[in-house]
Structure formats: structure tokens, C-alpha cells
C-alpha positions in Angstrom: 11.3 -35.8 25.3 11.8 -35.9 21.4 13.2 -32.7 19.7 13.8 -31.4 16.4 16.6 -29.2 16.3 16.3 -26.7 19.1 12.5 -26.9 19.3 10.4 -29.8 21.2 7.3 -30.1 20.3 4.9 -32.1 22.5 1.2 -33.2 21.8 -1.2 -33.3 24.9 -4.3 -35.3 25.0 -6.6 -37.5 27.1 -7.7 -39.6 24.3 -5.1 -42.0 23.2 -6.3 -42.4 19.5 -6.9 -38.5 18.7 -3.4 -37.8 20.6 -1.7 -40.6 18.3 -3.8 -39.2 15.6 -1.8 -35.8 16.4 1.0 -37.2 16.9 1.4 -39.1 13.6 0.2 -35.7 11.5 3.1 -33.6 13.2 5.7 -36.4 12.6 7.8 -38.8 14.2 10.1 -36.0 16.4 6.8 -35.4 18.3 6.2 -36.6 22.0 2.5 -37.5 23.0 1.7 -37.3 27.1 -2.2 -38.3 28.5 -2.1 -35.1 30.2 -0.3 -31.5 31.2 0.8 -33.0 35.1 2.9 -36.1 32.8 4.4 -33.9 30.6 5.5 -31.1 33.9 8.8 -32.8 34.8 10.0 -33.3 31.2 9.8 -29.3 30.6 13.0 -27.7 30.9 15.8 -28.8 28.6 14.5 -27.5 25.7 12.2 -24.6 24.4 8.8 -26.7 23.9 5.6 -26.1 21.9 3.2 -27.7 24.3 0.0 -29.0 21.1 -3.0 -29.3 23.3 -5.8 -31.5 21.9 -9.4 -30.9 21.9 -9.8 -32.5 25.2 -8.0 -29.7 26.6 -10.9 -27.0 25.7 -12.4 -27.5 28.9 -12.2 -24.3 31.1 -10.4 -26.4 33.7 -7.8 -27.7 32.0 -7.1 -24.0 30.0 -6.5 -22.8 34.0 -3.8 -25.4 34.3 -2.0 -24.5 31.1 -2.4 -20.3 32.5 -0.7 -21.7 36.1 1.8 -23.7 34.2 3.6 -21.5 31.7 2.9 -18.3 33.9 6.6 -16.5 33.5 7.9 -19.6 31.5 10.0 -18.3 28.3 10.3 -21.8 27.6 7.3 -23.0 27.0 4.5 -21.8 24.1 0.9 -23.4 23.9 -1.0 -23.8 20.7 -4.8 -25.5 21.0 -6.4 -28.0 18.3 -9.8 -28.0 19.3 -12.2 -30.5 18.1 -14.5 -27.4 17.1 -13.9 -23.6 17.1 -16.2 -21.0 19.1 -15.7 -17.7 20.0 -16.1 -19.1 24.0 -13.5 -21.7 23.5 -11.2 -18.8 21.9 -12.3 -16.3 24.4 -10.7 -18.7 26.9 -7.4 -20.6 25.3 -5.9 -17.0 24.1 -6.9 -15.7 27.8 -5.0 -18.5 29.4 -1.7 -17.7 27.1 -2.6 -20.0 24.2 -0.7 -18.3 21.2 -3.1 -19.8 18.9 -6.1 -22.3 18.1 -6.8 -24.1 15.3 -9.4 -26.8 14.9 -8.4 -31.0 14.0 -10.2 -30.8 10.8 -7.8 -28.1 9.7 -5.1 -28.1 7.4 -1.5 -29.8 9.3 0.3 -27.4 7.5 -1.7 -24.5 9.0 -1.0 -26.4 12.3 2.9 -26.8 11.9 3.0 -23.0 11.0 1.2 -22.0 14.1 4.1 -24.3 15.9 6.8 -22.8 14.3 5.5 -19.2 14.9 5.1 -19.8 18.1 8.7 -21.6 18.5 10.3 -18.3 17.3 10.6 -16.7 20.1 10.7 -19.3 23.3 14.1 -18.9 25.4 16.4 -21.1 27.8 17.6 -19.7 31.1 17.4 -15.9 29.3 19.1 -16.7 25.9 18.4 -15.4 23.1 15.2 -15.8 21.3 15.5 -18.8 18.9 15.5 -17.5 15.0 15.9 -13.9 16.3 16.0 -13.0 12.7 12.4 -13.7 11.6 10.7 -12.8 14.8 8.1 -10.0 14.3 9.7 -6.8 13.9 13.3 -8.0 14.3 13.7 -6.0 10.6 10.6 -5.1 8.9 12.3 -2.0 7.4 9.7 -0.1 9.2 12.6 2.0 11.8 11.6 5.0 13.7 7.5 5.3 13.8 7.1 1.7 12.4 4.8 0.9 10.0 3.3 3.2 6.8 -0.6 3.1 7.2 -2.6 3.5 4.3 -6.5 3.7 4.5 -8.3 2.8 1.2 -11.4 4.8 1.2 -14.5 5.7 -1.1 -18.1 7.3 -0.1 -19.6 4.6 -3.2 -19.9 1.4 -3.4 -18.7 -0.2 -6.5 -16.2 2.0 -6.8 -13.1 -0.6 -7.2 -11.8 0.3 -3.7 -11.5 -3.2 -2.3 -9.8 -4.5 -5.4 -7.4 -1.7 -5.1 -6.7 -2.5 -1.4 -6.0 -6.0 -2.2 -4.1 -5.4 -5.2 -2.1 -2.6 -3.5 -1.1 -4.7 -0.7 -0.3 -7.9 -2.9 2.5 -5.3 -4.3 3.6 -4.3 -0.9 4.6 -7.8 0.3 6.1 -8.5 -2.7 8.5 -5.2 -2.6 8.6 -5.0 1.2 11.5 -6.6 3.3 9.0 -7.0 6.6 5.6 -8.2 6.4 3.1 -6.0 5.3 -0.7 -6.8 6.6 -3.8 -5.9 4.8 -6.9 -5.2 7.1 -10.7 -5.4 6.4 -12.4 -2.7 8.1 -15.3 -3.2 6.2 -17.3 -4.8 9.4 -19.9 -5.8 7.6 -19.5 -7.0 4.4 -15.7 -7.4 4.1 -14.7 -8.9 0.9 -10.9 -9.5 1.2 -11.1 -13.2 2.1 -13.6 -13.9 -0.7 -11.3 -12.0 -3.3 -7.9 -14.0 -2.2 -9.3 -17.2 -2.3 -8.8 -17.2 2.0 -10.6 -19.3 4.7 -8.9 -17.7 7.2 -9.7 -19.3 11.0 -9.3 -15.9 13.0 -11.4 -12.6 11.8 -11.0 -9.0 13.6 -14.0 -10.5 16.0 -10.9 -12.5 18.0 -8.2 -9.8 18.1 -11.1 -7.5 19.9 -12.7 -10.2 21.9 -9.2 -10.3 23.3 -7.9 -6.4 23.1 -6.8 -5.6 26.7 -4.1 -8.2 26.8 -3.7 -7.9 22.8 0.5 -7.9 22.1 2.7 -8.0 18.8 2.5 -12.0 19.5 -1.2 -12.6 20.0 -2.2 -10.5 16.8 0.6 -11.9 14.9 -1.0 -15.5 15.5 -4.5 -14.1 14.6 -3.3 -12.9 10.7 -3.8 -15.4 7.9 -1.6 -15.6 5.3 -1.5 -15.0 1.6 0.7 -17.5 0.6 1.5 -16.6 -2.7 2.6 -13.3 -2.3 3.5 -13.5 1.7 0.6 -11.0 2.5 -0.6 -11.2 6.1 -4.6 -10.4 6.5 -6.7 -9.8 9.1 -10.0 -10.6 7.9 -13.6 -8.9 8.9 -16.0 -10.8 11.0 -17.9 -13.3 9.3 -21.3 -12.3 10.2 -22.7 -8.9 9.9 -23.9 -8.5 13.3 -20.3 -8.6 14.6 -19.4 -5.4 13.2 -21.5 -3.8 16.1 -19.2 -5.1 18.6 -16.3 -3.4 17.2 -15.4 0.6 18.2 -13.0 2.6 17.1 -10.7 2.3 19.7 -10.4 -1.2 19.0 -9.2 -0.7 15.4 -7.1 2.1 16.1 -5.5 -0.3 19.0 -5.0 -3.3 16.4 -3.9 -0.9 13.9 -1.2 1.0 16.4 0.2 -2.6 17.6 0.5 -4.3 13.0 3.0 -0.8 13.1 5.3 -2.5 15.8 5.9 -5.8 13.4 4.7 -4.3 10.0 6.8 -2.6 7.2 3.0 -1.3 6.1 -0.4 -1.6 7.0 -3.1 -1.7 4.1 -6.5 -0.8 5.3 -9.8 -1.2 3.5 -13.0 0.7 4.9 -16.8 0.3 3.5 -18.0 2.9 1.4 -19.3 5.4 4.0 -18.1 7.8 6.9 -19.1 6.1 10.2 -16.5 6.3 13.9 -14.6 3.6 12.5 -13.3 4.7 9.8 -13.4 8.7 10.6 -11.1 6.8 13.6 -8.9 5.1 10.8 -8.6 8.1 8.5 -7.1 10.4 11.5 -4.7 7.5 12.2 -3.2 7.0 8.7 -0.3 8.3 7.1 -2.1 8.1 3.6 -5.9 8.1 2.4 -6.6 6.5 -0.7 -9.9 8.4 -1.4 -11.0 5.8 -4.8 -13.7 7.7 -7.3 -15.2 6.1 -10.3 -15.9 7.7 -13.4 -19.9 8.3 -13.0 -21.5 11.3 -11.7 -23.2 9.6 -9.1 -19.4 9.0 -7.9 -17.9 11.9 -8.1 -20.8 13.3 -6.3 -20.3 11.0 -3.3 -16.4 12.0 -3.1 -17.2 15.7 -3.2 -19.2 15.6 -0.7 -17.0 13.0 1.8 -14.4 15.5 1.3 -16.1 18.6 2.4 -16.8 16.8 5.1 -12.9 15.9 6.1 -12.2 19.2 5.4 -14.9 20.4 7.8 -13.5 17.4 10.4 -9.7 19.3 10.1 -8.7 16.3 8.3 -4.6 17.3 6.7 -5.5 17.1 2.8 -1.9 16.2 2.2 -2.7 12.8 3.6 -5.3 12.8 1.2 -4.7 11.1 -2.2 -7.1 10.9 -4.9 -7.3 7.1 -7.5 -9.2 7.5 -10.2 -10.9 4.1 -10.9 -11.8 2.9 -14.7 -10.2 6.0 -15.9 -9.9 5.2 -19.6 -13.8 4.1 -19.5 -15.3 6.2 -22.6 -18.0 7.8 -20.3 -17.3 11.1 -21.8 -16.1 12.6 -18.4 -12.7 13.9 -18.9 -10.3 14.0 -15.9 -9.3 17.3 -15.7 -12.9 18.4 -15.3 -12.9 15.5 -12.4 -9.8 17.1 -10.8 -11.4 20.4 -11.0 -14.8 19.7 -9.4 -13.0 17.9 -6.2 -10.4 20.7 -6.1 -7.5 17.7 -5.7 -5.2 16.2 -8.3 -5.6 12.5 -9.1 -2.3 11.0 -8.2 -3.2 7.4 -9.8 -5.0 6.5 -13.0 -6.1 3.1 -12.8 -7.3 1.8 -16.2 -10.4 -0.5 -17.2 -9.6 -3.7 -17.6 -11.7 -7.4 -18.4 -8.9 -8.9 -15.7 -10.2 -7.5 -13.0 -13.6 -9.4 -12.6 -12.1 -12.1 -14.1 -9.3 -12.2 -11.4 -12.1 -11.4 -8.7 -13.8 -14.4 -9.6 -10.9 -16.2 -9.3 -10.0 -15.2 -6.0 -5.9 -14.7 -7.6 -5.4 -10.9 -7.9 -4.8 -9.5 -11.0 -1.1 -8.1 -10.1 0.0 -12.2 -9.8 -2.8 -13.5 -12.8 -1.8 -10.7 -15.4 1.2 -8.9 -14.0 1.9 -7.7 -17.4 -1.3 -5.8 -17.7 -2.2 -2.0 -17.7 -3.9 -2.4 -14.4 -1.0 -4.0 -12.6 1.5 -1.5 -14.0 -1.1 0.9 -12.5 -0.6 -0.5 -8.8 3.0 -1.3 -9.0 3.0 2.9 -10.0 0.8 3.8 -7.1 2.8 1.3 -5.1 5.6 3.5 -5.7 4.0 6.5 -4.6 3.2 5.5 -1.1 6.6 3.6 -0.7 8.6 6.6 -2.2 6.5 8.9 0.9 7.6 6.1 3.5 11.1 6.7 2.6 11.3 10.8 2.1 9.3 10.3 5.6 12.3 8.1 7.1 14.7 10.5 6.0 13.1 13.4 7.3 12.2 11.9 10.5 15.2 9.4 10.5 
């Protein structure tokens, strides 16, 4: 069987001209078999990506490919099925698929998923290929893992989920491991939209699957940012998945990013609901994001009584004013003084941020040199200066 390097890669599919279709997008190192009982005896002398076609999304085969790589090191399965649906998902990633894409997708996205998968496949007990980049191997995150920040705000239109994306765009970009930014917001999530993603897995698929959920499974669930390295895990894309989503599950997605992740960027919708009362208990910081209205303020009064009343630490608790140099004739200190907390981030008004939110580019990559980037990088600074007095204290 061909190889390329250390890795095989080998393409499985009933129909000769989609498997020579496959073949021919993955390259010329690439091995094509008719089905999973050809390719059997030629397993073994090589860690193999086994590239199942989208003849292989019946349920039948998928039991096959569970009997076959059952306690096999050796061998990793990704699936390119001729259409995506939650079923099909539901059963590859329960039958030890590492990942799914669909044939119309992008080959890159494809080779990715082969290479992630490739990292950590071993001969006879040796050591994991590319030990260096496997997930966690040195995110910087040492002791209690990740840093988890929740982004939160009791209004909408409040700049929270700009500030979330933003934020985290900074973090991968400063951080040695990866650093994943997650949607909470179940029902309208906006993260995809603002960084220009069309992202194949959604939070939907890492709970559809959560009782055998690992470090491996989520990993190949995340897209990625690819200008700034950012990993995401986006919200579902309809509004009635949100419903099938508890707070257990979060907290059980969240708890397994800290085993890979230097930090974990969460953004919540703009009200308290078991979700995100589950998510603020869970974080190390809470980015509580006010805008300069009274309608605003109001709102973050009042969600902080309310974690007070819950016993939530307020040194966890960090308040970002939002459009702070807006001449709306409320001055800060007064701000500070009806919420009883000191604003630890000014984040200035600025025409870049619409403009980079209809761009889908965030403004700290469009205008890094603007107010409201230096702004992030500042509160970036903040939470990363806490993750190391936190390491040393703890260390």
C-alpha cells in the first residue's frame, strides 16, 4: 500500500469513479480498495488513515469499520459522505470515525482532517507520530489546563459577541497551544457569521455524541480560523437545536477544550438561563460587557444582584465597558458607582467595528493599529497576566 512518509493513507469505496475521484483529489501516494474486506490484509505495516467514501454511510458497513479498528492504534477512519445528516454523523463518530466531511467540500478541509487524525496513530506501541503537535502535548496550559473566560451581558446589542471574537482572535495569536472560542449562544450564535466560517460541525454533533466524547473526537469537531489559528465550535444552525442542549453538556465540552486548550473563549446570549448560570460557575473569568445607555446599565445591575444572590465569587467577575468614549453624557465613574464594580476595560467606539462585522475579518487583523484593537490586546493582557499569577500560585 502506497505511503507518504510514515502515514498511509487509503481511500475506500464501492464505486470505482467516485473512489478514483478521491483518489486523484488526495494525490498520487494514495491507495484506492473496492471495499474494507480488500484493504484488511494490507493493514499493518504502517499507521493508515483508512478515507471511507460515501458508499460507506450505510449502517452496515459503519459496523464493519467499529469491528475492524476496535483496539487498533494503527488505524484512524475519516468518512466523505455524499451528504451530511445528523443520522449519518450520529453513526460514523459512534463507530470510531474521527471525522466526516461531505465530497462537495473543500480537499483541503479533507487532507486536514487526514493529517489530524494521522497525529496520533502508533505501530506495535511506539510512540505517537508528531508527538509534538498532538492536542495538549504543550498548550502552555500545565496544572488545571485551560483559562475559561465566559463573555457575558443581560442586553443585547451590547458588543459582547464582537468582544468574544475579538478577544479570542488575540489569544491564538499570543498563545503557544490552541485556544478555542465557543458559541453558547444556542440560538442565535453569531460567531460563524462574524469570521466569515462555514464550519461542517456545530455544538449539535459534540452533544449528539457526549458519552463517548474524548480530547480526539471534539478536537475533530472544532473549525478553524485560519488566519489567526483560532479553533471554534460553532452554535447549532437552527434555533430549535438549542433545546436539545443542557448544561451538563456544555460544562462536559467545556471541561474536556481545558485538556488540549491553552484558553477557552466562551460567548453566551444576552440573558441568564441553566446554560449559562452552568458556564458562569465553571469559568475562571466573566466578562460581564455593559453599554453606555441606561437601558444597559439597568440590565447589568440587575444580572448582578442576581449572581450575587446565586453565591457567584465577584472576583471572577470583570466589568468591559463597551463604546465608552460614545458622547452619551454618562460619565464612567457614575457607571462604576451604580454597579458597585470597577470597569477593568474601556473599549472605545469605533466605525471599524461594523465595518469589520460586515466583513466577517475581525477588527484586531483589519485595523490592528486602531483604538479598539489596542483595547483587546489590553484586556488580552488582563486575563493572560491572571492565567500566569494563577500558575504560579497553583504551580
Amino acid at each position: 500500500m502506497s505511503q507518504s512518509g510514515q502515514l498511509a493513507v487509503a481511500v475506500v469505496e464501492q464505486v470505482a469513479a467516485v473512489r478514483l475521484e478521491l483518489e486523484d483529489r488526495l494525490g498520487p501516494s494514495v491507495s484506492g480498495f473496492e471495499s474494507l474486506g480488500q484493504l484488511l490484509p494490507r493493514l499493518g505495516a504502517a499507521p493508515t488513515v483508512v478515507v471511507l467514501g460515501p458508499s460507506c454511510s450505510d449502517a452496515s458497513i459503519l459496523a464493519d469499520v467499529e469491528r475492524t479498528i476496535a483496539g487498533r492504534p494503527d488505524v484512524g477512519v475519516v468518512l466523505v459522505a455524499g451528504e451530511l445528516s445528523t443520522t449519518i454523523l450520529q453513526l460514523a463518530l459512534r463507530s470510531g470515525v474521527k471525522d466526516v466531511l461531505t465530497l462537495q467540500g473543500d480537499t483541503l478541509q479533507i487532507a486536514e482532517a487526514i493529517e489530524r487524525v494521522g497525529v496520533g496513530l502508533t505501530i506495535g506501541g511506539a510512540a505517537p507520530m508528531a508527538a509534538a503537535t498532538q492536542p495538549g502535548a504543550d498548550t502552555g496550559a500545565q496544572g488545571g489546563g485551560a483559562r475559561v473566560t465566559t463573555v457575558f451581558s443581560t442586553k443585547g446589542g451590547s458588543g459582547k459577541s464582537v468582544i468574544a471574537t475579538n478577544l479570542a482572535v488575540v489569544l491564538a495569536q499570543q498563545s503557544e497551544g490552541p485556544v478555542c472560542l465557543v458559541d453558547a449562544d444556542l440560538q442565535f450564535g453569531d460567531v460563524a457569521v462574524m469570521m466569515k466560517l462555514a464550519p461542517v460541525h456545530t455544538v449539535v454533533d459534540a452533544v449528539s455524541n457526549i458519552d463517548h466524547l474524548d480530547t480526539a473526537l471534539l478536537e475533530s469537531l472544532l473549525a478553524t480560523h485560519e488566519p489567526s489559528g483560532l479553533r471554534v465550535l460553532p452554535a447549532p444552525l437552527e434555533p430549535a437545536f438549542a433545546d436539545q442542549i443542557s448544561a451538563n453538556d456544555m460544562i462536559t465540552m467545556v471541561n474536556i477544550l481545558r485538556r488540549f486548550c491553552s484558553h477557552v473563549v466562551i460567548d453566551t446570549p444576552a440573558y441568564l438561563n441553566d446554560v449559562v448560570l452552568g458556564l458562569v460557575e465553571e469559568s475562571d473569568d466573566v466578562l460581564l460587557v455593559a453599554g453606555m445607555d441606561i437601558p444597559n446599565i439597568k440590565n447589568v445591575k440587575i444580572g448582578l444582584q442576581t449572581l450575587r444572590l446565586l453565591n457567584t465569587p465577584m472576583e471572577k467577575l470583570r466589568l468591559v465597558l463597551n463604546r465608552a468614549n460614545s458622547k452619551v453624557k454618562l460619565d464612567i465613574g457614575g457607571v462604576e458607582r451604580t454597579l458597585q464594580v470597577s470597569a477593568e476595560a474601556l473599549i472605545p467606539s469605533d466605525v471599524v467595528v461594523p465595518q469589520s462585522v460586515n466583513k466577517g475579518v475581525p477588527f484586531v487583523l483589519s485595523h490592528p493599529k486602531s483604538g479598539v484593537a489596542k483595547a483587546v490586546r489590553s484586556l488580552a493582557e488582563i486575563l493572560s497576566g491572571s492565567d500566569a499569577e494563577s500558575r504560579r500560585l497553583h504551580g
